[in-house]
C-alpha positions in Angstrom: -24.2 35.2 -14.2 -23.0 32.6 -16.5 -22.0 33.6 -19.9 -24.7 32.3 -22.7 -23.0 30.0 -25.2 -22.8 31.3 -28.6 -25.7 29.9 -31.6 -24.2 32.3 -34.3 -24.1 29.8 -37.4 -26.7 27.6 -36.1 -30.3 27.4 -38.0 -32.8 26.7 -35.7 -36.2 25.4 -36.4 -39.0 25.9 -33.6 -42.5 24.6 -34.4 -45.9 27.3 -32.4 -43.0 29.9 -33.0 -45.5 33.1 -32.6 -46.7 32.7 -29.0 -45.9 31.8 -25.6 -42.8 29.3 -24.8 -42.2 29.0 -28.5 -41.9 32.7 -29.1 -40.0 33.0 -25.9 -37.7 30.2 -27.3 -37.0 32.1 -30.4 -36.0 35.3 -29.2 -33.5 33.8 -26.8 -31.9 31.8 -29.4 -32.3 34.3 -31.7 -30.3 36.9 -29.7 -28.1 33.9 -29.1 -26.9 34.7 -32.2 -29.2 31.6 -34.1 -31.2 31.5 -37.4 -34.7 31.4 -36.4 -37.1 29.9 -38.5 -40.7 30.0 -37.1 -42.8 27.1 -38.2 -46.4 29.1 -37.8 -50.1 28.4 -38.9 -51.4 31.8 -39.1 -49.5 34.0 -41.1 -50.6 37.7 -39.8 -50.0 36.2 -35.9 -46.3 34.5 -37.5 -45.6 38.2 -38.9 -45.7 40.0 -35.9 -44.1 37.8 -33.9 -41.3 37.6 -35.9 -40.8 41.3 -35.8 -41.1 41.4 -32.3 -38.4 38.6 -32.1 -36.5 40.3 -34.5 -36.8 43.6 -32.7 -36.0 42.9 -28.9 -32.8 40.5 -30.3 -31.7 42.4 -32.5 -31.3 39.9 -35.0 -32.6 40.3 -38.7 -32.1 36.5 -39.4 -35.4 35.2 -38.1 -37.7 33.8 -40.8 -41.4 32.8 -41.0 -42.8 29.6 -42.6 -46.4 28.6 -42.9 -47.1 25.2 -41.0 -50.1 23.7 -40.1 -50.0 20.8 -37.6 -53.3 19.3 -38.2 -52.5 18.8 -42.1 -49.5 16.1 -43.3 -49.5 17.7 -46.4 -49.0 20.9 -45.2 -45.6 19.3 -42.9 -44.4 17.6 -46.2 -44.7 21.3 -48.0 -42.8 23.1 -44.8 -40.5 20.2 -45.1 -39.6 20.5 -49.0 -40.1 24.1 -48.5 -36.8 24.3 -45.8 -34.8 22.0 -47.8 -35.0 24.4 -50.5 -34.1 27.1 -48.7 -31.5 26.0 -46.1 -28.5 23.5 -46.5 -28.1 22.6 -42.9 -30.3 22.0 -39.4 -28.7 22.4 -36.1 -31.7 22.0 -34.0 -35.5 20.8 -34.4 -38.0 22.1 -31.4 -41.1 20.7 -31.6 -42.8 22.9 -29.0 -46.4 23.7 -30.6 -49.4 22.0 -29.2 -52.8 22.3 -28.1 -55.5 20.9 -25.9 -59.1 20.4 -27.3 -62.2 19.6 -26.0 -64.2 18.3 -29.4 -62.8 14.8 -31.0 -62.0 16.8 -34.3 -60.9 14.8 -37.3 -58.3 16.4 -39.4 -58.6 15.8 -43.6 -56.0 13.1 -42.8 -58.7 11.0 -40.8 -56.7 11.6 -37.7 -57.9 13.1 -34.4 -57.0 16.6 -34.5 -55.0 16.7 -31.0 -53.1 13.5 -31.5 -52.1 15.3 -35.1 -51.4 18.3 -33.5 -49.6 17.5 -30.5 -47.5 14.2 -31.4 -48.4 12.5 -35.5 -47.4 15.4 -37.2 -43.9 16.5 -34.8 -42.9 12.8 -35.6 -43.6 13.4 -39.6 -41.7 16.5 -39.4 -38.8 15.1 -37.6 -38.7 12.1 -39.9 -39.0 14.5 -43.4 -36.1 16.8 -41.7 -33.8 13.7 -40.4 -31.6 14.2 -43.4 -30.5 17.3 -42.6 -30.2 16.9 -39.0 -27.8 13.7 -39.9 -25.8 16.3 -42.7 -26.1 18.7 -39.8 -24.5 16.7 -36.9 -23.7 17.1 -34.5 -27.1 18.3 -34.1 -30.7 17.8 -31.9 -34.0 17.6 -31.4 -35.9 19.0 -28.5 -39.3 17.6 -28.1 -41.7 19.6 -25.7 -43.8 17.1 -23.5 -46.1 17.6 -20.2 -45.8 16.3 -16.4 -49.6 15.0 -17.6 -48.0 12.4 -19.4 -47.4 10.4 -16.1 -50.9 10.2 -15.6 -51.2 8.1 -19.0 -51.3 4.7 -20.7 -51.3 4.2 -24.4 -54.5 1.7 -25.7 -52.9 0.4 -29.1 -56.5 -0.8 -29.5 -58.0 2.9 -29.5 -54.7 5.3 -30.4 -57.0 8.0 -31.5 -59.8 7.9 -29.2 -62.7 6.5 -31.2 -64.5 4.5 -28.6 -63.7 6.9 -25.7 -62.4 10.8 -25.9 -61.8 13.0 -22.5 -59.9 16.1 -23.6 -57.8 15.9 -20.6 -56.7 12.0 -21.0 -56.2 12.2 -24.6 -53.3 15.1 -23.8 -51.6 13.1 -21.4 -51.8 10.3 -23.9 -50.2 12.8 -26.5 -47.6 14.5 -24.0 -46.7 10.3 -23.4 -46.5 9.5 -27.2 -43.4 12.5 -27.2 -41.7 11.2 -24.6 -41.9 7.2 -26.1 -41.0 8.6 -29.3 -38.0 10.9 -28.1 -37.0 7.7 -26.5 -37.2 5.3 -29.3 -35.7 8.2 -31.9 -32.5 8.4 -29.6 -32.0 4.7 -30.0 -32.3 4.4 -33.7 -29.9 7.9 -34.3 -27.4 6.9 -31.6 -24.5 6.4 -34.1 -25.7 9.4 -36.2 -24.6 12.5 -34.2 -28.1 13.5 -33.5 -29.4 13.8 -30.1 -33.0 13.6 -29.1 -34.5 15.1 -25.5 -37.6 15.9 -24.3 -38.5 18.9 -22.0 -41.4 19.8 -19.4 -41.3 23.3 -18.8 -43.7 23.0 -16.1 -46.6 24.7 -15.5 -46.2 28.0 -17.4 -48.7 31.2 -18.1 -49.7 30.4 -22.4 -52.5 30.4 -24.4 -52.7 26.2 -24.3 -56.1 25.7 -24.0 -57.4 28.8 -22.7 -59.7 28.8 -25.9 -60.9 25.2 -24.4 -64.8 25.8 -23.3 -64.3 22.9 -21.3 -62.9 22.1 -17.6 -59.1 22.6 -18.8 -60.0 25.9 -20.3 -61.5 26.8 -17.1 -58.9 25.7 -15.1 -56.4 27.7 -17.2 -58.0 30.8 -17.5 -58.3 30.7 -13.7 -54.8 29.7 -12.7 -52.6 31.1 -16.1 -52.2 34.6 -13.9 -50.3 32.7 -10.9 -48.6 30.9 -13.2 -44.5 31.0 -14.3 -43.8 33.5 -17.4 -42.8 31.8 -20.8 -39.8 32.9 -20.8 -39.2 30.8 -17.4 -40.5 28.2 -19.4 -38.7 28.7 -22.1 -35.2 27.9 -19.9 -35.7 24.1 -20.8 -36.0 24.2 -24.4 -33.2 27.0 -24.5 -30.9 24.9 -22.5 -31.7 21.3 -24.4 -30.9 23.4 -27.5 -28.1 24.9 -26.9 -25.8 24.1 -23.7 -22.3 22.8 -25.2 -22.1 20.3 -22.1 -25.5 18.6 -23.9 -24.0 18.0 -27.2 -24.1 13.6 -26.9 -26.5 13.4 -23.8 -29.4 11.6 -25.5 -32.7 9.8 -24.9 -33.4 11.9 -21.7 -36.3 13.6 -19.7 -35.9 17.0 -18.2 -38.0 19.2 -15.9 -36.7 22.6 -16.7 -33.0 22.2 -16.5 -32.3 19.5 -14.5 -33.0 15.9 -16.0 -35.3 13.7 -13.8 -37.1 10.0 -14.6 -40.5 9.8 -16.4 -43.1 7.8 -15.8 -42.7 4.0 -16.3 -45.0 3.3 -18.8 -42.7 5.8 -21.0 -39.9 3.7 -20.6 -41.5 0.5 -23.0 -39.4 -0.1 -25.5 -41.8 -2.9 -27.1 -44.4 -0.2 -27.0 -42.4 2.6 -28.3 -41.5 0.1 -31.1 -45.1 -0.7 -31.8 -46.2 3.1 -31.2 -43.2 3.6 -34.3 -44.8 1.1 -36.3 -48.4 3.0 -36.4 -47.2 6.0 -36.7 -45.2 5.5 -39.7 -48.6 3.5 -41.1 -50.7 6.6 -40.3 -48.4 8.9 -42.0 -47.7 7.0 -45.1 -48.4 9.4 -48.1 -51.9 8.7 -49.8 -51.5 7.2 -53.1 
């Protein structure tokens, strides 16, 4: 069994820290030796998972931040709020997402599972970019989907106005992450920062189980066959921390083993343009 490599001195960031892959994340980093700092939405739910991450690694230095995806005000507070609090950031996992149903619009006039799942992970990483650049070398491990395969952005429709099917729209999301890893890679390759997205294949979590829709069903029927989170937690773990990962940039992985994605992914004139928007949509309101 191959010795884990050491994270003592590293500060971690992990975004949908409280449940499934992302809790499952934390604790192995955590007893890894890492600072853990849970990005969470709801506070009681961020609470207790932090003691039970705290507990089973026996590591005190796990801390719990209030973050809520679906609002860019509340990533610019989480962002200002870190920087306050912590001089350097080894690793940024954007893990948390979610599947629904209902074309929700968030109080930023953006549909609530492209927010979610892709606009906000790219604010954050943006907002934190300093610190990852003062940090270096350091990374950022974005979580993606097999679905995105299935997917082709429409620059015409990004958010799904004219037509929204929950299960289109997150493949559409899962592709934005892997575009974007792509494209962030290029424009940090002289910076020390590496960016990688992971699938963790399909793995037993609460994504989408709260769906009333055909995902949801699908989920609630198959979650019990499926692979723990802590199986699927072995990709994030490994893009986060393996030593023999510390320049390999721009890349896909399935788990632990790095493998193409689709070809639509691999548009740089697309990824450009798919930059260009989201930096318009998350321009601060005046």
């Amino acid at each position: 069994m191959s010795k884990q490599p050491s994270m003592v001195g590293k500060t971690v960031v992990i975004t949908g820290a409280n449940s499934g892959i992302g809790k499952a994340t934390s604790i192995q980093l955590a007893k890894m030796g890492a600072t853990v700092v849970m990005a969470c939405r709801d506070k009681e739910r961020g609470l207790a998972a932090r003691t039970e991450i705290q507990t089973l690694s026996k590591n005190p230095n796990v801390h719990l931040f209030i973050l809520d995806l679906a609002s860019q005000a509340s990533v610019r507070q989480f962002a200002l709020d870190f920087e306050s609090r912590y001089r350097r950031l080894d690793v940024l996992i954007n893990n948390a997402g979610t599947v629904l149903t209902k074309r929700d619009v968030t109080e930023d006039k953006i549909v609530e599972m492209f927010a979610v799942n892709y606009l906000s992970p790219f604010l954050l990483t943006n907002l934190l970019l300093p610190r990852l650049v003062a940090s270096a070398p350091s990374r950022v491990v974005n979580l993606t989907s097999a679905l995105h395969s299935s997917a082709e952005l429409d620059f015409k429709d990004i958010q799904g106005k004219k037509h929204y099917k929950a299960s289109s729209a997150y493949a559409k999301t899962k592709l934005a992450v892997v575009m974007f890893t792509y494209e962030l890679a290029r424009r940090l390759r002289v910076t020390g920062v590496t960016a990688n997205c992971v699938n963790p294949g399909p793995v037993a979590t609460n994504l989408g189980r709260s769906d009333a829709g055909l995902f949801g069903a699908v989920m609630l029927v198959t979650t019990p066959f499926l692979p723990s989170s802590e199986e699927g937690a072995a990709g994030p773990v490994y893009l986060a921390s393996a030593p023999e990962l510390s320049q390999v940039t721009g890349k896909y992985y399935v788990g632990k083993k790095e493998q193409p994605s689709s070809q639509a992914s691999y548009d740089e004139a697309a990824a450009k343009k798919l930059w260009e928007v989201s930096v318009q949509l998350t321009a601060p309101k005046p």
